[in-house]
PDB file of N, CA, C and O in Angstrom, chain B, residues numbered from 101:
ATOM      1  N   UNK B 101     -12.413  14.309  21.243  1.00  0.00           N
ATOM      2  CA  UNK B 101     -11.948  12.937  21.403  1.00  0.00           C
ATOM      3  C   UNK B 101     -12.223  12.161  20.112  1.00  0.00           C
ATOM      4  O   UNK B 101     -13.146  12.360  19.322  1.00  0.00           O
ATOM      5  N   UNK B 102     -11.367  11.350  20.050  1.00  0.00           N
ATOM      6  CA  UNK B 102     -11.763  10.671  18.669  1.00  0.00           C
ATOM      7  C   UNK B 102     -11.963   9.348  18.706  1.00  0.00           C
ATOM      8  O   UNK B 102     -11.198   8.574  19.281  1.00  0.00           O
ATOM      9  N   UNK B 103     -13.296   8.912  17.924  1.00  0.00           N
ATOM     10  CA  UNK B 103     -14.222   8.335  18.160  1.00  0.00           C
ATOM     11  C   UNK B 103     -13.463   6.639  17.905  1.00  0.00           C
ATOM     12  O   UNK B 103     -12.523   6.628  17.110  1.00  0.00           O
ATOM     13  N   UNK B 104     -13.764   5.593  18.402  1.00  0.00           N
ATOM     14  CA  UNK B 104     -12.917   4.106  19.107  1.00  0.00           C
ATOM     15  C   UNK B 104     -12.480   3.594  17.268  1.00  0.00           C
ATOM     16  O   UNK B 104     -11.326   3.329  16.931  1.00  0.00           O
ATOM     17  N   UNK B 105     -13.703   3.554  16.293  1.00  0.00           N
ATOM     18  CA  UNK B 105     -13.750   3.036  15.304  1.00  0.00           C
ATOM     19  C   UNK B 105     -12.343   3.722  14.170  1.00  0.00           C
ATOM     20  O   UNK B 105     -11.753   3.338  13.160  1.00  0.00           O
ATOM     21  N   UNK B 106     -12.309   4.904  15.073  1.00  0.00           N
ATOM     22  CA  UNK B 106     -11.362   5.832  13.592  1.00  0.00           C
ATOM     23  C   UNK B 106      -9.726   5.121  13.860  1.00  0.00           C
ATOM     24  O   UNK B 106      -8.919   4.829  12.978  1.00  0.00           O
ATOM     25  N   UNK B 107      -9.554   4.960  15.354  1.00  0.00           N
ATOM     26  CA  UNK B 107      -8.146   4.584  15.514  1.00  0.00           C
ATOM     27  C   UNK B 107      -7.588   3.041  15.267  1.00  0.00           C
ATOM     28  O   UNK B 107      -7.830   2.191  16.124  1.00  0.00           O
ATOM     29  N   UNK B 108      -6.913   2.733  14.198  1.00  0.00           N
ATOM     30  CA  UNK B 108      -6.880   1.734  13.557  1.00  0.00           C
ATOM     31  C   UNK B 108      -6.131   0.598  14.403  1.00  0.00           C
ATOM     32  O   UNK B 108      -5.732   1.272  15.352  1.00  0.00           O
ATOM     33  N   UNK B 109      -5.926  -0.018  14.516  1.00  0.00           N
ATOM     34  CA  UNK B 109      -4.544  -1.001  15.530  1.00  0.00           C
ATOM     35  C   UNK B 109      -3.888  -0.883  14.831  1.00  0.00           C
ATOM     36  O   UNK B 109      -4.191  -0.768  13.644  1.00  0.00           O
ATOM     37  N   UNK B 110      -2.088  -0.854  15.518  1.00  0.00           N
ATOM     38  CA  UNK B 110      -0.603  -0.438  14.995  1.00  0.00           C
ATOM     39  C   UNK B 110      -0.527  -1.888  14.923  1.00  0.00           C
ATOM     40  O   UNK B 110      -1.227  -2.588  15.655  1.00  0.00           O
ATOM     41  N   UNK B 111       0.410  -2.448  13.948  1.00  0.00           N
ATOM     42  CA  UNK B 111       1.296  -3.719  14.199  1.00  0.00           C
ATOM     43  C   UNK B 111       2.423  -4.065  14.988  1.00  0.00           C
ATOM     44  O   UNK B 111       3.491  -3.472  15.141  1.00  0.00           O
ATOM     45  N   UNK B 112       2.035  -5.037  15.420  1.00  0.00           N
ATOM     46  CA  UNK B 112       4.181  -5.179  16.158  1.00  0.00           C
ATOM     47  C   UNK B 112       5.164  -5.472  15.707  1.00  0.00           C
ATOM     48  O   UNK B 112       5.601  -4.501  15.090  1.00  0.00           O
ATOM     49  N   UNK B 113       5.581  -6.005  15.669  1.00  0.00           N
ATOM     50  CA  UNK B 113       7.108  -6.519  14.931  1.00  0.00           C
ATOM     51  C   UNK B 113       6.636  -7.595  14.488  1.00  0.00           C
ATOM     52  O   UNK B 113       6.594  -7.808  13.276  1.00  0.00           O
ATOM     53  N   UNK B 114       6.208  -8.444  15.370  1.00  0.00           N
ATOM     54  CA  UNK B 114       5.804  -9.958  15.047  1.00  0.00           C
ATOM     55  C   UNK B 114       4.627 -10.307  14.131  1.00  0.00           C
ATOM     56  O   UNK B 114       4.503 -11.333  13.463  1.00  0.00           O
ATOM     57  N   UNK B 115       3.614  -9.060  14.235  1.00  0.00           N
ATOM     58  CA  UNK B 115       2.628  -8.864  12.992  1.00  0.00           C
ATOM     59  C   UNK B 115       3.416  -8.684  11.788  1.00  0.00           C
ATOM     60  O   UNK B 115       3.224  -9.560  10.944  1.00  0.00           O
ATOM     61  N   UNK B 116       4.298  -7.728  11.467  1.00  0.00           N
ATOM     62  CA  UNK B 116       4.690  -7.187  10.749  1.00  0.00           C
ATOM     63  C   UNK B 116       5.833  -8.335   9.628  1.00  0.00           C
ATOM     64  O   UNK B 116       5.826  -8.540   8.414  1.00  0.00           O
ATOM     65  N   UNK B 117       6.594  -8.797  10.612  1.00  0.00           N
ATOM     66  CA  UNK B 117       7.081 -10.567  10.461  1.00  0.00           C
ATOM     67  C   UNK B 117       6.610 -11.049   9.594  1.00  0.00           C
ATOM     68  O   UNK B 117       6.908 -10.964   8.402  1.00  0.00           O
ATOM     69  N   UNK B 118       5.342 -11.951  10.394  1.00  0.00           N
ATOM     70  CA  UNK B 118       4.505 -12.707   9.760  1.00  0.00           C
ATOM     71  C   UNK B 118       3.711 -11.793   8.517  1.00  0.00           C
ATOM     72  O   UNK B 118       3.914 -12.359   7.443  1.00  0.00           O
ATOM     73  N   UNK B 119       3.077 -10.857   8.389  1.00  0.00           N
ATOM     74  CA  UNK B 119       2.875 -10.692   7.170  1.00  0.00           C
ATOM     75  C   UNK B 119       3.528 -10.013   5.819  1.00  0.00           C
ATOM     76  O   UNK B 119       2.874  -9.668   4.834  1.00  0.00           O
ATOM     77  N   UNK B 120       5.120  -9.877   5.993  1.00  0.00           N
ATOM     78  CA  UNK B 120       6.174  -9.937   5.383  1.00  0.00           C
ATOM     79  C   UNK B 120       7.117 -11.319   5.057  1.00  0.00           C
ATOM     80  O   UNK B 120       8.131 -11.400   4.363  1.00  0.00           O
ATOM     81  N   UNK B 121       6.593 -12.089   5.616  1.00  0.00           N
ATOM     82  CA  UNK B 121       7.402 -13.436   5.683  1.00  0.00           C
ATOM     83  C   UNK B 121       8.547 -13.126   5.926  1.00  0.00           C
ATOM     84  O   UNK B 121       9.403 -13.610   5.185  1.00  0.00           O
ATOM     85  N   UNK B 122       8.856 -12.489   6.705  1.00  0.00           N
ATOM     86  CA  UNK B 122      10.663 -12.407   7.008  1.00  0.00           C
ATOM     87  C   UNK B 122      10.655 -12.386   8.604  1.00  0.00           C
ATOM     88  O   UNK B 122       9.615 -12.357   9.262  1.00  0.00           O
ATOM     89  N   UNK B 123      12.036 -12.406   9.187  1.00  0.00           N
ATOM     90  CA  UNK B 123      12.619 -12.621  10.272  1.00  0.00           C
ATOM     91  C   UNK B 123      11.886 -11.644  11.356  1.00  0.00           C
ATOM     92  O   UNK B 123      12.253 -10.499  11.093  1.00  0.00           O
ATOM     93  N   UNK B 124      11.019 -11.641  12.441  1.00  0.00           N
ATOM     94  CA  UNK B 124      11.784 -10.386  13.476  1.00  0.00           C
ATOM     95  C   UNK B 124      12.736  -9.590  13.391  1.00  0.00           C
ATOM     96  O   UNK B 124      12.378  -8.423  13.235  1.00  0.00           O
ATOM     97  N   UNK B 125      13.764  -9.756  13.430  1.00  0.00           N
ATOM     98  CA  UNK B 125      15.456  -9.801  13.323  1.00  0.00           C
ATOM     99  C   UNK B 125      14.856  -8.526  11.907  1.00  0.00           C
ATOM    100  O   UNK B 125      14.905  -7.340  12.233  1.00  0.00           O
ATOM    101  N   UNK B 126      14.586  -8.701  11.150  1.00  0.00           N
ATOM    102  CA  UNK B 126      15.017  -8.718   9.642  1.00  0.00           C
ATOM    103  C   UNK B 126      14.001  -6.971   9.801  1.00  0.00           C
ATOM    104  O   UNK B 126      14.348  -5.863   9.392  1.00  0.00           O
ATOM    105  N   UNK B 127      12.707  -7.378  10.553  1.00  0.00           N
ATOM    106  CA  UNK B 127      11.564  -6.059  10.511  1.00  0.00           C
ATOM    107  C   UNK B 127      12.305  -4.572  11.592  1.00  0.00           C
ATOM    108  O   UNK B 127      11.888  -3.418  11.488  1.00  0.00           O
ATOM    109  N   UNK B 128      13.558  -5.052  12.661  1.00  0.00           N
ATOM    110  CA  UNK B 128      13.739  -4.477  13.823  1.00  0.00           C
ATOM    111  C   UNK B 128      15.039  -3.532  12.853  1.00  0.00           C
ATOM    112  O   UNK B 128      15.181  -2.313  12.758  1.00  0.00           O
ATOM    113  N   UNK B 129      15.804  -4.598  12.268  1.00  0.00           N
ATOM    114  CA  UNK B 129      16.648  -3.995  11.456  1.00  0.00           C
ATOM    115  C   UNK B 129      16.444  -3.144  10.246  1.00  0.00           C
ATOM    116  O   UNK B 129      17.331  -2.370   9.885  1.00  0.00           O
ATOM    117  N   UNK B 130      15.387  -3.248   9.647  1.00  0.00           N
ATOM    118  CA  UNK B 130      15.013  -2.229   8.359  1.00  0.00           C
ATOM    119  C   UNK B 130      14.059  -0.895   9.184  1.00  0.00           C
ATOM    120  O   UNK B 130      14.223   0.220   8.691  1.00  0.00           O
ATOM    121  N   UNK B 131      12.971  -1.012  10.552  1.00  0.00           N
ATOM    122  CA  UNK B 131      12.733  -0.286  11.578  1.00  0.00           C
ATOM    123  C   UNK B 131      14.469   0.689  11.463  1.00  0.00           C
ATOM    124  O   UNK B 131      14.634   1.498  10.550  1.00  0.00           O
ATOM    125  N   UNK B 132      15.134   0.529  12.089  1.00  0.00           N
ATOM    126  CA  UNK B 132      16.561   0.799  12.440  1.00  0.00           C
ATOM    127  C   UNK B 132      16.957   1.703  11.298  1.00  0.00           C
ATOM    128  O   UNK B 132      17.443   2.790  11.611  1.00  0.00           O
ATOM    129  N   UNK B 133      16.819   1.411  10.022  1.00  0.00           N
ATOM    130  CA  UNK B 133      17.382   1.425   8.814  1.00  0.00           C
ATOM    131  C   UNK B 133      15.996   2.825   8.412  1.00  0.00           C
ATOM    132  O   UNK B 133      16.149   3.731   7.592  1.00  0.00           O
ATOM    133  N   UNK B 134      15.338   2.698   8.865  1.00  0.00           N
ATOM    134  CA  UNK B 134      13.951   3.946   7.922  1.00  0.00           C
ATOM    135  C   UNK B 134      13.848   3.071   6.698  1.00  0.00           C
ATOM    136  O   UNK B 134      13.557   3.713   5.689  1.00  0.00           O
ATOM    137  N   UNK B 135      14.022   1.670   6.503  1.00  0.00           N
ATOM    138  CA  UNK B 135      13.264   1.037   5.703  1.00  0.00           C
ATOM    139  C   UNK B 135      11.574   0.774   5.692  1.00  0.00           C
ATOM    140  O   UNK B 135      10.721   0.869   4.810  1.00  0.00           O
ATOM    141  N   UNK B 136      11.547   0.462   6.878  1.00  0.00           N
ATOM    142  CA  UNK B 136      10.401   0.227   7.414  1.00  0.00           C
ATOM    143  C   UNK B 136      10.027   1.799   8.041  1.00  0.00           C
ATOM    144  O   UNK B 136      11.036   2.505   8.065  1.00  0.00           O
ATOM    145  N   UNK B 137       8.965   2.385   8.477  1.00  0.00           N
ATOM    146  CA  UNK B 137       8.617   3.478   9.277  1.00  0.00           C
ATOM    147  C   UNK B 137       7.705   3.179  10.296  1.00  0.00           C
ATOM    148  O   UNK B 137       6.526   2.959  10.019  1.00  0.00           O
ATOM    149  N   UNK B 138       8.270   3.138  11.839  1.00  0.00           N
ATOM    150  CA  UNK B 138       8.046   2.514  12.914  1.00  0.00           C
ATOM    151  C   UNK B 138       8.086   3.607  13.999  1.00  0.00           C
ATOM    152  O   UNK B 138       8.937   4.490  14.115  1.00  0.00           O
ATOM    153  N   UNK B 139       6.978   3.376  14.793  1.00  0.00           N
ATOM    154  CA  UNK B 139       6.729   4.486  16.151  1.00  0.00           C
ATOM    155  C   UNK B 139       7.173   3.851  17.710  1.00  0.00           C
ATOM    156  O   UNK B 139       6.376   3.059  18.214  1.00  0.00           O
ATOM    157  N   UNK B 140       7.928   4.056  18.166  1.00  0.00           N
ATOM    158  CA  UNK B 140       8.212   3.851  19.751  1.00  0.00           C
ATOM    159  C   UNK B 140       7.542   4.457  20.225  1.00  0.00           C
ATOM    160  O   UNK B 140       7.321   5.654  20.041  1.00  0.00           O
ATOM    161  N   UNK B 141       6.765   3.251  21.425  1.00  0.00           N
ATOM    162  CA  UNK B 141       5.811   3.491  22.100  1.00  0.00           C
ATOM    163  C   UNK B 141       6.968   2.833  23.692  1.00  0.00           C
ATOM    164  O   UNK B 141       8.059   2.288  23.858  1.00  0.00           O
ATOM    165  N   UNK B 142       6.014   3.263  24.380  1.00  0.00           N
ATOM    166  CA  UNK B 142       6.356   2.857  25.704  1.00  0.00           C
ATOM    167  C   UNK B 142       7.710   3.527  26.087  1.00  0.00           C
ATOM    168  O   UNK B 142       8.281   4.326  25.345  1.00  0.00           O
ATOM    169  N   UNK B 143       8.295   3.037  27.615  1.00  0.00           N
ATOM    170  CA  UNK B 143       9.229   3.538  27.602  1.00  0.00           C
ATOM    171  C   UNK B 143      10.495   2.621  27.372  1.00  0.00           C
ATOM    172  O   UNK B 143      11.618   2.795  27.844  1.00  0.00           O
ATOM    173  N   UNK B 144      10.150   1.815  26.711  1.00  0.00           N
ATOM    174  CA  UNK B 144      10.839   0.280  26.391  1.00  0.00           C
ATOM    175  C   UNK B 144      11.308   0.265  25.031  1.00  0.00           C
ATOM    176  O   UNK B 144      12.119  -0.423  24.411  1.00  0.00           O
ATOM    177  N   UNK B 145      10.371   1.463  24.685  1.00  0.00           N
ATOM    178  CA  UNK B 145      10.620   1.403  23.510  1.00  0.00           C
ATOM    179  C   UNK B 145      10.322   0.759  22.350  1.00  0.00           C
ATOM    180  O   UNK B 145      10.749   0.972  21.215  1.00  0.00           O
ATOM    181  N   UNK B 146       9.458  -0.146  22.794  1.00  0.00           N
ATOM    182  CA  UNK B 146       8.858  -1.056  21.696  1.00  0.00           C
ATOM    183  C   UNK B 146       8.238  -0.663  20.287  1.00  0.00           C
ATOM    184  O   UNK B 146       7.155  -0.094  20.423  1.00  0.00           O
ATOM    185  N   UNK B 147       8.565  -0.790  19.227  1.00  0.00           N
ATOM    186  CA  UNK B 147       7.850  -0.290  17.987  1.00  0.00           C
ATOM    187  C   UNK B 147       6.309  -0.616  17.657  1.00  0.00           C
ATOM    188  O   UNK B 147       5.586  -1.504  18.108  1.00  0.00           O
ATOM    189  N   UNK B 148       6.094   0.224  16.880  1.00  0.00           N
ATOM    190  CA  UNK B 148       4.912  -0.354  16.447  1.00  0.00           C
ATOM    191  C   UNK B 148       4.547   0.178  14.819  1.00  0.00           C
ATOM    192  O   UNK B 148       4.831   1.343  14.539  1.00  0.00           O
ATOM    193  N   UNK B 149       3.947  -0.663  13.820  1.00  0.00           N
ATOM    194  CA  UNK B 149       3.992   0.350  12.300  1.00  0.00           C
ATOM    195  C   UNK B 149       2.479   0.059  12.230  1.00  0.00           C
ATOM    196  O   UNK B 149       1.720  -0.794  12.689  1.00  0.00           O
ATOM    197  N   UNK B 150       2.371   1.310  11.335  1.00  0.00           N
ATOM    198  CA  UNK B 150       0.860   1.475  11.034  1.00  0.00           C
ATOM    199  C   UNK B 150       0.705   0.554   9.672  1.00  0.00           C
ATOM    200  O   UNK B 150       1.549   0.261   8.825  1.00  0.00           O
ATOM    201  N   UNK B 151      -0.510   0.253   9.766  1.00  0.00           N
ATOM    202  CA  UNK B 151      -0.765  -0.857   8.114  1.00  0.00           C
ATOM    203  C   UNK B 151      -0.932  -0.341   7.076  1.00  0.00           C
ATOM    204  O   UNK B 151      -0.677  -0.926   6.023  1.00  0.00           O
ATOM    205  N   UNK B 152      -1.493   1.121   7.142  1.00  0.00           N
ATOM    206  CA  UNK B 152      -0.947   2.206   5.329  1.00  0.00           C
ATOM    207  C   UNK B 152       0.725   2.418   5.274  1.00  0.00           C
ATOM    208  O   UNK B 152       1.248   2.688   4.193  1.00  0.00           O
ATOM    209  N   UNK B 153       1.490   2.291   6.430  1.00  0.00           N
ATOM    210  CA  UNK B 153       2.914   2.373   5.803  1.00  0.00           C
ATOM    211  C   UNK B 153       3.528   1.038   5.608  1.00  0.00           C
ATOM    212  O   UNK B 153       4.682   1.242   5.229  1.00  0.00           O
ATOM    213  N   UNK B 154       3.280  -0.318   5.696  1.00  0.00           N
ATOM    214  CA  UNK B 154       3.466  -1.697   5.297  1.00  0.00           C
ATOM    215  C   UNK B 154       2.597  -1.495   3.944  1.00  0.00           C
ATOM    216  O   UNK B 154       2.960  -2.272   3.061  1.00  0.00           O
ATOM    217  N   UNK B 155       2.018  -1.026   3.742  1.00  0.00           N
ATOM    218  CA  UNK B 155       1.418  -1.359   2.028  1.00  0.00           C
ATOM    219  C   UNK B 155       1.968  -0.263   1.382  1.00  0.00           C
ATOM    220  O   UNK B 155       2.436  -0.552   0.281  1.00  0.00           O
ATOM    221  N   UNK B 156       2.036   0.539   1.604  1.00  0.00           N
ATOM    222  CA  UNK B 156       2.871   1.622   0.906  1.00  0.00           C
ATOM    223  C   UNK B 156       4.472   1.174   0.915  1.00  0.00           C
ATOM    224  O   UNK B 156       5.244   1.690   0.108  1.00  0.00           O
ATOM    225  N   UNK B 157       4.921   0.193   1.866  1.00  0.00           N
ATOM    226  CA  UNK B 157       6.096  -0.179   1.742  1.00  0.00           C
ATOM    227  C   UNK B 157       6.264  -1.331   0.645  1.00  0.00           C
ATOM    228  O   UNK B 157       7.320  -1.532   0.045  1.00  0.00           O
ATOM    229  N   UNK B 158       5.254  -1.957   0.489  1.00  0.00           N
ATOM    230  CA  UNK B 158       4.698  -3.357  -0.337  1.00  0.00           C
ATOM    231  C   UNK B 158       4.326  -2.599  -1.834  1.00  0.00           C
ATOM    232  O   UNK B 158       4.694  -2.924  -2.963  1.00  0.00           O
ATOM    233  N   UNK B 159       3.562  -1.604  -1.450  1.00  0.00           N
ATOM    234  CA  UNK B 159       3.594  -1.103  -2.962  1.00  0.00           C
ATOM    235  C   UNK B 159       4.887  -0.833  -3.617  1.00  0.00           C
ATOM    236  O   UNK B 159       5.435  -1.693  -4.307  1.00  0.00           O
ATOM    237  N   UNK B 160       5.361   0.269  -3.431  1.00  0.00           N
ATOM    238  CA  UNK B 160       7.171   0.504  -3.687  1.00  0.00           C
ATOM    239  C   UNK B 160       7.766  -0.473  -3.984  1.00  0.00           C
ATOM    240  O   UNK B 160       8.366  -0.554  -5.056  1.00  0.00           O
ATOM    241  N   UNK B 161       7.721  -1.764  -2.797  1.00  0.00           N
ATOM    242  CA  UNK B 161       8.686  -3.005  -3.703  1.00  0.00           C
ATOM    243  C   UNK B 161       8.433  -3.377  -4.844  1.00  0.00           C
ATOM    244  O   UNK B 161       9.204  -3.579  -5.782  1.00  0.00           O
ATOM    245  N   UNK B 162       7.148  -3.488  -4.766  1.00  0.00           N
ATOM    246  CA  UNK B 162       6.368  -4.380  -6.025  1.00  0.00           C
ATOM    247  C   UNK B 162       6.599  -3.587  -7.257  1.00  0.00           C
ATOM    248  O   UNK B 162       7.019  -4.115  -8.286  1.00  0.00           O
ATOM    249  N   UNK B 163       6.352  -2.438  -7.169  1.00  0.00           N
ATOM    250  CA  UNK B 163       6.747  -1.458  -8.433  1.00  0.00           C
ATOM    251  C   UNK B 163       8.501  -1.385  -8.849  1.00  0.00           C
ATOM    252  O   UNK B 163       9.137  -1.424  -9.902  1.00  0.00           O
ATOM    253  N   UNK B 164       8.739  -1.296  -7.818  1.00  0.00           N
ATOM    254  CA  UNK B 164      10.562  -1.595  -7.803  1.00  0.00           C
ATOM    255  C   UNK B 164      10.901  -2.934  -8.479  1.00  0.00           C
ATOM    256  O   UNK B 164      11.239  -2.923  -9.662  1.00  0.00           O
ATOM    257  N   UNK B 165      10.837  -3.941  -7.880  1.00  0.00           N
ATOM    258  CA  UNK B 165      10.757  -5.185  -9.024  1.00  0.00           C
ATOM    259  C   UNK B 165      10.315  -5.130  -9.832  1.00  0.00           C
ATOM    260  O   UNK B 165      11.107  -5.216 -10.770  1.00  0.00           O
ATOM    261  N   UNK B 166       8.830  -4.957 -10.262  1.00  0.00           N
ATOM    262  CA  UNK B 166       8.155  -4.581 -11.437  1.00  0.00           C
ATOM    263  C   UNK B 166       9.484  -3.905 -12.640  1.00  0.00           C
ATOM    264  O   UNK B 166       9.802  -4.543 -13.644  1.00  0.00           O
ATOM    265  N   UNK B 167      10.110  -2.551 -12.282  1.00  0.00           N
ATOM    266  CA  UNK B 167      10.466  -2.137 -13.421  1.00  0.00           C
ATOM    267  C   UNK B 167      11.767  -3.129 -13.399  1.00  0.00           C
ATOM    268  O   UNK B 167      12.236  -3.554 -14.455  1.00  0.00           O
ATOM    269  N   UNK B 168      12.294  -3.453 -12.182  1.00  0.00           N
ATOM    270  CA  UNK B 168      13.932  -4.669 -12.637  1.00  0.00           C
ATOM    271  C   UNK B 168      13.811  -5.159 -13.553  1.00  0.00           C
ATOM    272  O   UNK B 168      14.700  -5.085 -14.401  1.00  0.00           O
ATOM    273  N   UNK B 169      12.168  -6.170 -13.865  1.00  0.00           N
ATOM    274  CA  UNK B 169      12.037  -7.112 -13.796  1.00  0.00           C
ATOM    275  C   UNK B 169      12.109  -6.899 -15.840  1.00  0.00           C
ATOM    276  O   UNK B 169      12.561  -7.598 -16.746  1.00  0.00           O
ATOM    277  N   UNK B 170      11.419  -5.606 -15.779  1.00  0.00           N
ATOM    278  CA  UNK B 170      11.195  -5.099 -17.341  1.00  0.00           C
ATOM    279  C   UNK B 170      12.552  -4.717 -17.276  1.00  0.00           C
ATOM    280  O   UNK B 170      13.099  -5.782 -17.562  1.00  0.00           O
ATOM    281  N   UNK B 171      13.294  -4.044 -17.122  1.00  0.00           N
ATOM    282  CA  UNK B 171      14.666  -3.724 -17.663  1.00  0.00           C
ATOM    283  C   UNK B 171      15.673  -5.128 -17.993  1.00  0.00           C
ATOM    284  O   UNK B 171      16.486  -5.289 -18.903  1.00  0.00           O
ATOM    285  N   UNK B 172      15.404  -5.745 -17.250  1.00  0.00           N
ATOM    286  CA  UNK B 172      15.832  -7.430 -17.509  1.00  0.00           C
ATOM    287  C   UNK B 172      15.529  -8.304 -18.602  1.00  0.00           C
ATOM    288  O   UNK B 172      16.140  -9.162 -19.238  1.00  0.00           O
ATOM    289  N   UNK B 173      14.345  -7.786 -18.609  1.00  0.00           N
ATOM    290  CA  UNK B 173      14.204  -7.878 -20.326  1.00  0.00           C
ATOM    291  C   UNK B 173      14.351  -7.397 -21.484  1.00  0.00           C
ATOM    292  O   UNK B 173      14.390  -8.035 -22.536  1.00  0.00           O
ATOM    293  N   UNK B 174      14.457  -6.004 -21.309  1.00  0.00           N
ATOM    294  CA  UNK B 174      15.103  -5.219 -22.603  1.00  0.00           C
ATOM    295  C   UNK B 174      16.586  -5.905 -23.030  1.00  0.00           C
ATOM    296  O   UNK B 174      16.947  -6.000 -24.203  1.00  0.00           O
ATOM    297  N   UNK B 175      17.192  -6.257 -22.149  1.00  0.00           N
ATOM    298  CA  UNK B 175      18.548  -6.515 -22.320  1.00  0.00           C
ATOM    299  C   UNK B 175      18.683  -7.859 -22.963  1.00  0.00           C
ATOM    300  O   UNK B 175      19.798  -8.313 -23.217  1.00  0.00           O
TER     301      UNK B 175
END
């Protein structure tokens, strides 16, 4: 069994929202898209994302802009 401390809490949509500053709408649709990487739980189906794949998703952007941002300037 694995022990209470190791299993981290998933986010919901509405976590995920708010600490993306974007829509519901916007987290359900990139979920949808494998932008986001999201687990259905229940039989409702409700998502849920883990918080190493929101920073790993946050990292990627940031590096992604990062180089736009330098190629925008070479030019």
């Amino acid at each position: 069994m694995v022990p209470q401390d190791d299993i981290m809490p998933m986010l919901t949509v509405n976590g995920v929202a708010r600490l993306l500053h974007i829509h519901v709408n916007t987290v359900r649709r990139w979920s949808d898209q494998n932008i986001l990487k999201s687990y259905r739980i229940t039989r409702r189906g409700d998502r849920r994302f883990r918080r190493e794949d929101i920073a790993r998703f946050l990292a990627e952007y940031n590096e992604f802009n990062t180089n736009k941002t330098r190629q925008k300037e070479r030019v």
